[in-house]
C-alpha positions in Angstrom: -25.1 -7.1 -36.2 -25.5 -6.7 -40.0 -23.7 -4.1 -42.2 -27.0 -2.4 -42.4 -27.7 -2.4 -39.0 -28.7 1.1 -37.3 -26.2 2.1 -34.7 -28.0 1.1 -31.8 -30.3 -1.6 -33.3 -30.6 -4.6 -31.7 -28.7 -6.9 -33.8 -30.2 -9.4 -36.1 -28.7 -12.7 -35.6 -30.0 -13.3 -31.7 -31.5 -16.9 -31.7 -35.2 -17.3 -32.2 -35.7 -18.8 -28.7 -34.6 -15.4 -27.0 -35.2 -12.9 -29.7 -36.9 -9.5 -28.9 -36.0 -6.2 -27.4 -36.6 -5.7 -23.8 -37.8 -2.2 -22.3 -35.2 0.1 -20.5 -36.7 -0.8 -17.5 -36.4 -4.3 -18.0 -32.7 -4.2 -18.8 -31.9 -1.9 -15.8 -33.3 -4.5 -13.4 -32.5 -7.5 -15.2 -29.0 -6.5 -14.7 -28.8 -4.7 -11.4 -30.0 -8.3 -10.0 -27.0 -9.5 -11.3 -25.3 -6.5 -9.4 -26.6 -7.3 -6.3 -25.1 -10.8 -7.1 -21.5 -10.0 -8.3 -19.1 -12.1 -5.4 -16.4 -13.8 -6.3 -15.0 -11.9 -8.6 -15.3 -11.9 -12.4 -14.8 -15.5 -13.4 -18.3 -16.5 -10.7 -19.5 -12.9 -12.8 -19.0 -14.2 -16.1 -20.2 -17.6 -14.8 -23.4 -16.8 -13.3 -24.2 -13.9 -17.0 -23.6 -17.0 -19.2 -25.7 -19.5 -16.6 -28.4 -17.1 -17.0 -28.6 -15.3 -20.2 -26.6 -17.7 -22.8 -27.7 -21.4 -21.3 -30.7 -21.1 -20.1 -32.3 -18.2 -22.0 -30.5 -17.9 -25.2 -29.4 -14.5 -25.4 -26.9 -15.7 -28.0 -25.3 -18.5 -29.1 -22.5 -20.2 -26.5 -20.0 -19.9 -29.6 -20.4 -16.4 -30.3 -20.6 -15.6 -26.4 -17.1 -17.3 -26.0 -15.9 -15.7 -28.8 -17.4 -12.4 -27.2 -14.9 -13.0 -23.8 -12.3 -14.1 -25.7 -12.0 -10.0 -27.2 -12.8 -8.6 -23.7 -10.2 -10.8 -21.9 -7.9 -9.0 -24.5 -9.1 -5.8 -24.4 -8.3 -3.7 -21.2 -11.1 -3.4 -18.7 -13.3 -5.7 -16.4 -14.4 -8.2 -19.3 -17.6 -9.2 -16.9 -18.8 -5.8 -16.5 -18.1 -5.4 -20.6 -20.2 -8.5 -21.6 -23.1 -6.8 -19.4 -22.8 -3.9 -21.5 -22.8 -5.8 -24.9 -25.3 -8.2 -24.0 -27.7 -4.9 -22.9 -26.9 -3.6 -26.0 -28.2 -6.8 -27.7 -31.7 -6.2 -26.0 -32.0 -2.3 -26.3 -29.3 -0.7 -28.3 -27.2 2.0 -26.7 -29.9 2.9 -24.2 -29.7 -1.0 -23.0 -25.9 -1.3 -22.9 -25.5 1.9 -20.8 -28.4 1.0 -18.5 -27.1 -2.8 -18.1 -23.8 -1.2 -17.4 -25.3 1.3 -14.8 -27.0 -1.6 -13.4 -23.9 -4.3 -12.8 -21.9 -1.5 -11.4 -24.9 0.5 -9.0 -24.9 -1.8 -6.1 -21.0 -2.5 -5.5 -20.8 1.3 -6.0 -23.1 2.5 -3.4 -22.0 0.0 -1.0 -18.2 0.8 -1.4 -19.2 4.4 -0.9 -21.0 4.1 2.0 -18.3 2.2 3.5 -15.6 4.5 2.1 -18.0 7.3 4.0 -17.2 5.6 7.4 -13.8 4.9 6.9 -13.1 8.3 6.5 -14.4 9.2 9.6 -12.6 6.6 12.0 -9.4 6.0 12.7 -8.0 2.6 11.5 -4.5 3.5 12.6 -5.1 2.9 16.4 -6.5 0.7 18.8 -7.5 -2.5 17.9 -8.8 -1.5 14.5 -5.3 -1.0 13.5 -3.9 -4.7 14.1 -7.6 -5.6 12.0 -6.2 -3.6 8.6 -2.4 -4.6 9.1 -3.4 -8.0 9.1 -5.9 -8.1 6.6 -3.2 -5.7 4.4 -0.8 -8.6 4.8 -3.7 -11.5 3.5 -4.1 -8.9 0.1 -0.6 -8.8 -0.5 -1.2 -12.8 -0.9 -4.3 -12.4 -2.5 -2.1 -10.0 -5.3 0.4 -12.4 -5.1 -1.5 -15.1 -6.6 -3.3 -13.1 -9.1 -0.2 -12.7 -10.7 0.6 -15.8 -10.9 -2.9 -16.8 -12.2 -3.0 -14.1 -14.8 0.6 -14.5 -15.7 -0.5 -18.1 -16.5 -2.8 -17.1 -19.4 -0.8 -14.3 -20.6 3.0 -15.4 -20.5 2.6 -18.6 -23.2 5.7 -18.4 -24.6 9.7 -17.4 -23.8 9.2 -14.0 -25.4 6.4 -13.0 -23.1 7.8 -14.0 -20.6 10.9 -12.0 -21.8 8.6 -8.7 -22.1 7.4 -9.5 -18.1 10.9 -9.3 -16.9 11.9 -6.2 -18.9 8.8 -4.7 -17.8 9.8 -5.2 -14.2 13.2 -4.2 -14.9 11.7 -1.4 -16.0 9.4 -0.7 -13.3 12.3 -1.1 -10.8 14.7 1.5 -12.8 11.5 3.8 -12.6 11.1 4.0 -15.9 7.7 5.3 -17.2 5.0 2.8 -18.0 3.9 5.1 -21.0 7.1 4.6 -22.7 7.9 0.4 -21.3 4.3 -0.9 -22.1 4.2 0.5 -26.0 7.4 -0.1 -26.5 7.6 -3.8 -25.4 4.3 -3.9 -27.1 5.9 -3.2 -30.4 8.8 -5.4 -29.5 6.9 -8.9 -29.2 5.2 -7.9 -32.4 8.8 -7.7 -34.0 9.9 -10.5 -32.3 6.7 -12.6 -33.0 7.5 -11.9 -36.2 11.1 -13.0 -37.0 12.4 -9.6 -37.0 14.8 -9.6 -34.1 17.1 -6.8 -34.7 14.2 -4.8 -35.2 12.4 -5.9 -32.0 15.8 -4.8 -30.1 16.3 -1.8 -31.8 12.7 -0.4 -30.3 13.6 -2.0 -27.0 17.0 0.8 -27.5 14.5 3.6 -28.8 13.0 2.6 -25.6 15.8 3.2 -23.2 16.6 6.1 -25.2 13.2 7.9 -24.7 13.3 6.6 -21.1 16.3 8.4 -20.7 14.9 11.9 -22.1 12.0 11.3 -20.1 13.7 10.5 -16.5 16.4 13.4 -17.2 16.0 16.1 -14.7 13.0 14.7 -12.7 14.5 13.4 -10.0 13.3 16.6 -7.9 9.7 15.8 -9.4 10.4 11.6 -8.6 11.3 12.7 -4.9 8.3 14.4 -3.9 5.8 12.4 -5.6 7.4 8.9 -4.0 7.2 10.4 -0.6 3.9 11.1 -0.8 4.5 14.8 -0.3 2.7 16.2 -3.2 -0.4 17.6 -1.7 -1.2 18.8 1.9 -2.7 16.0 4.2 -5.9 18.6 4.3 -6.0 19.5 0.4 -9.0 17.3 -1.8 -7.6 16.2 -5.1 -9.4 17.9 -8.1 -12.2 15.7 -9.6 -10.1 15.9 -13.0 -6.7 14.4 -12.0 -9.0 11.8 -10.6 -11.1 11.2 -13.3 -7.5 11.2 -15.6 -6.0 8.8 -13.2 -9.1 6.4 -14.0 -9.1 6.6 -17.3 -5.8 5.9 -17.4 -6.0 2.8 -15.2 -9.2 1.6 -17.2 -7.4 2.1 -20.9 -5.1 -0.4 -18.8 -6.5 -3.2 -17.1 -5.7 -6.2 -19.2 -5.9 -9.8 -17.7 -8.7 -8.4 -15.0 -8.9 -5.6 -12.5 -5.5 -6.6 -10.8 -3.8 -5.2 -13.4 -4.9 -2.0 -12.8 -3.6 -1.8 -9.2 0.1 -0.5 -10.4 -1.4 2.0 -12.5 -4.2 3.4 -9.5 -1.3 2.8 -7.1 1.1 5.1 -9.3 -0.9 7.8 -9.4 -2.6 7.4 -5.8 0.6 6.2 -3.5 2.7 8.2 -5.7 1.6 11.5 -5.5 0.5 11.4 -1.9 -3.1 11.1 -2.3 -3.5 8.1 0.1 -0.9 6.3 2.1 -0.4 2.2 0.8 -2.0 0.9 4.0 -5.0 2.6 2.8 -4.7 1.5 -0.5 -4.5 -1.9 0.6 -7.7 -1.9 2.6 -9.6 -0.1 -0.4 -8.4 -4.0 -2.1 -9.7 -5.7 1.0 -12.9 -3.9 1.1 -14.0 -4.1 -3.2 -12.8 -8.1 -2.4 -15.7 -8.8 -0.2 -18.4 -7.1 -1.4 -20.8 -7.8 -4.7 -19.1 -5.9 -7.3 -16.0 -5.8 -10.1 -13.0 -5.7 -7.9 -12.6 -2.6 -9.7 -14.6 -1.1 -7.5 -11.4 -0.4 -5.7 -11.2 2.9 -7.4 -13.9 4.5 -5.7 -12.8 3.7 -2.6 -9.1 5.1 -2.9 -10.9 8.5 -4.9 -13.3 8.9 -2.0 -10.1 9.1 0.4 -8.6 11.4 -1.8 -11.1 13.6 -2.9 -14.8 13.2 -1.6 -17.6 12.0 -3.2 -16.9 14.2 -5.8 -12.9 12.4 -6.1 -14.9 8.9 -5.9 -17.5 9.6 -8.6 -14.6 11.3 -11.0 -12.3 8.2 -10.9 -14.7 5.9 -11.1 -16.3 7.4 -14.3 -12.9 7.2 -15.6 -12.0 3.9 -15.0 -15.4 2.6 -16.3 -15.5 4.9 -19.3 -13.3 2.2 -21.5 -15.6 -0.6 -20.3 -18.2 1.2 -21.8 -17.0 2.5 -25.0 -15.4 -0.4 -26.3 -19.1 -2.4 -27.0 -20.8 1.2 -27.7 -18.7 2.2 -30.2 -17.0 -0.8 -31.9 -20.0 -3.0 -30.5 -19.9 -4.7 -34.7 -16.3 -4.6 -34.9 -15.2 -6.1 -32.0 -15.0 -9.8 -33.0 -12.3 -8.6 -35.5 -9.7 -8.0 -33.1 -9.1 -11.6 -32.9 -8.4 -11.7 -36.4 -5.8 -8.3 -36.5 -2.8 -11.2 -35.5 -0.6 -7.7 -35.7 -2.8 -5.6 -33.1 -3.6 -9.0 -30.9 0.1 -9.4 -30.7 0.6 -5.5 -29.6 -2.2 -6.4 -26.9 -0.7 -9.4 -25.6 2.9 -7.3 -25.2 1.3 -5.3 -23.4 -0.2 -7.5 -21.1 3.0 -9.4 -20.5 4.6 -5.7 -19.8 1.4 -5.2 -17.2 2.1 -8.8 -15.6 6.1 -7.7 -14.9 4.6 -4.2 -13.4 1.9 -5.9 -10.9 4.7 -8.4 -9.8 6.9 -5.4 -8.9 3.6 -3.7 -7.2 2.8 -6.7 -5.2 7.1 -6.8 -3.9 6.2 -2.7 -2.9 3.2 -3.2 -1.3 4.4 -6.5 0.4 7.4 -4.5 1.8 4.9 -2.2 3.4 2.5 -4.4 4.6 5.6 -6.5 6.5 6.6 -3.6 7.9 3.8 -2.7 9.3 3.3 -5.9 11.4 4.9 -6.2 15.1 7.2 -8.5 13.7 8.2 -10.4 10.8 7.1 -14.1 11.7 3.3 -12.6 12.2 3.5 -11.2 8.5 5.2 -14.4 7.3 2.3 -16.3 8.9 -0.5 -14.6 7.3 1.1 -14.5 4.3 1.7 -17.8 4.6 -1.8 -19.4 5.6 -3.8 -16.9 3.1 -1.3 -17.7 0.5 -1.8 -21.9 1.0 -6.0 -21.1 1.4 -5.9 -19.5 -1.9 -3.9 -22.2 -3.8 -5.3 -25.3 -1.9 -9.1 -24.2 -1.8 -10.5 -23.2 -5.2 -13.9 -21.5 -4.1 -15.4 -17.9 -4.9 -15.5 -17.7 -1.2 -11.4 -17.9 -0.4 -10.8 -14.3 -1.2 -13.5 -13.3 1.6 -12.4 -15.9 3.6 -8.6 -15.1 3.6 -9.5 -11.3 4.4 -11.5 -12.3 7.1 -9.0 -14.9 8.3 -6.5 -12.2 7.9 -8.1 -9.7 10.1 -8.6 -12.5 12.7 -4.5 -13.0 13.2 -4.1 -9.0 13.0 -6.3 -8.4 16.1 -4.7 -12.0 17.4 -1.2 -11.2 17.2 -1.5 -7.1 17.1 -0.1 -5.0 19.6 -3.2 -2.9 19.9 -1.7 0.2 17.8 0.9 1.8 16.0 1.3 -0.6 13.4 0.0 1.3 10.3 
């Protein structure tokens, strides 16, 4: 996009061999095909957008498109369903980016609501359905578990991210607020990045400081929100908590949607508005069907507050997606080159990776609990844990959900066990 570019415009350096704008319609269908085939989560996403649009009909040049993922792997948000939105926008402006958005997102949304509909309405905690969840709860603790060791591959390059990752889940463990840990470590690797080591400690100690002020006299508050006690079992949460709770989660997600399950979890587990074995499943479900893993969201707002709950946090949790290539859609390239703010954003990250490894030891806890016994939780774990490291295939996550479910109802006791 030129400096003289109308917001909007379609920008002028596309490649003669796919130059053009495309109607609304056009986009909208163009990528709600892609929708309908979103498995495998976003690396087969991104794969299957640069097969299509980049290779083999020159949308844009493979440099500038790699440069393009490059600032939405460090931005927050689900970098696949990002590139949708700037490539739409390449095509028809604004329109084209919110309708290519819209399009990515419509099928995984519908489906996960229609499945969140039925899951409301049975009982998953009894019978033979319940051995089905524990079981596949156990195969997404492994499923987490080697997310965070995949992200944390890409994100923890040096000693002093990995450094941020373990304060981070110091942190997390002390139950220290993620709004004061992630900025602060945040500014910290920038200090430290930097040479200026004293300084970089001496936020880390403006950081247990604040943490200090903040965790003073909310231990009442910390009590009933970690029991789950905060709501009664028959109360909807309010659309706007949800939609909050989104946005929150979406501002976020760096590294990919994992990272946005200890922020959804906080918030979800945390204040009582689902129980972790249900927040578990709503990661098994978004795992199998053609979406953004994401997706999650919708399921866990649907639980918590309707369609109305479902809709609210999943606007929020999208909204960032979409406003990062609608408003800074000519700037965005230049985040690479801000080495002080890319620095900031890869603190962060590090402080994210440290918070999901503690979420994956809670909801790991749980799920092993919730198994007749701990050699049937060790074996799942186990087998879906090898699967995931052994085969390297879009289809392991399916196939260690299903595989999970199988040893639930093989070795479950029939009920109980959630």
């Amino acid at each position: 996009m030129t400096r003289d570019s109308l917001p909007g415009d379609a920008p002028a350096d596309v490649p003669a061999a796919g130059s053009g704008r495309l109607s609304s319609a056009q986009i909208f269908l163009r990528f709600l095909r892609f929708g309908f085939l979103a498995w495998g989560g976003p690396v087969a996403q991104i794969a299957m957008i640069k097969r299509e649009l980049v290779d083999e009909e020159q949308w844009i040049e493979p440099a500038r498109f790699n440069r393009l993922l490059a600032v939405y792997q460090v931005l927050p948000g689900p970098e696949a369903h990002e590139l949708c939105v700037h490539l739409g926008m390449m095509r028809g402006g604004r329109i084209g980016g919110i309708l290519a958005g819209l399009g990515f997102m419509l099928p995984g949304l519908v489906l996960i609501l229609a499945i969140a509909w039925v899951y409301a309405r049975i009982d998953v905690t009894q019978g033979p359905l319940a051995a089905i969840f524990v079981g596949v709860q156990v195969g997404v603790v492994a499923i987490i578990a080697r997310a965070v060791h995949r992200i944390g591959e890409h994100i923890l390059i040096d000693r002093r991210l990995w450094a941020v990752a373990g304060l981070a889940a110091v942190a997390a463990l002390a139950e220290v607020p993620f709004w004061i840990s992630l900025p602060v470590l945040g500014l910290a690797y920038v200090l430290f990045a930097s040479g200026k080591n004293w300084a970089g400690a001496a936020a880390i100690g403006l950081g247990l400081a604040l943490a200090m002020v903040a965790t003073t006299g909310q231990s009442d508050l910390a009590s009933v929100t970690v029991t789950g006690a905060a709501r009664p079992a028959s109360a909807p949460v309010g659309a706007v908590p949800l939609f909050l709770s989104g946005l929150k989660a979406g501002l976020l997600t760096f590294g990919g949607a994992y990272t946005a399950i200890p922020f959804v979890r906080d918030d979800a587990v945390g204040r009582g508005w689902v129980s972790d074995g249900q927040f578990l499943d709503s990661l098994a479900i978004s795992g199998i069907i053609p979406a953004p893993l994401i997706i999650f969201a919708t399921f866990v707002g649907y639980q918590a507050g309707g369609l109305g709950g479902a809709l609210a946090i999943t606007a929020g949790i999208f909204l960032p997606a979409f406003a990062f290539a609608l408003l800074f859609y000519d700037r965005l390239e230049r985040v690479i080159e801000n080495q002080r703010l890319h620095r900031f954003l890869e603190g962060v990250a590090a402080g994210v990776v440290g918070l999901i490894a503690v979420t994956t030891l809670q909801l790991g806890f749980h799920a092993a609990t919730s198994v007749p016994s701990p050699w049937v939780a060790g074996l799942i774990f186990a087998l879906s844990l090898a699967l995931l490291y052994l085969w390297k295939s879009k289809l392991g996550l399916p196939l260690v959900i299903v595989g999970s479910a199988l040893l639930g109802s093989l070795f479950g006791n029939g009920g109980g066990m959630m």
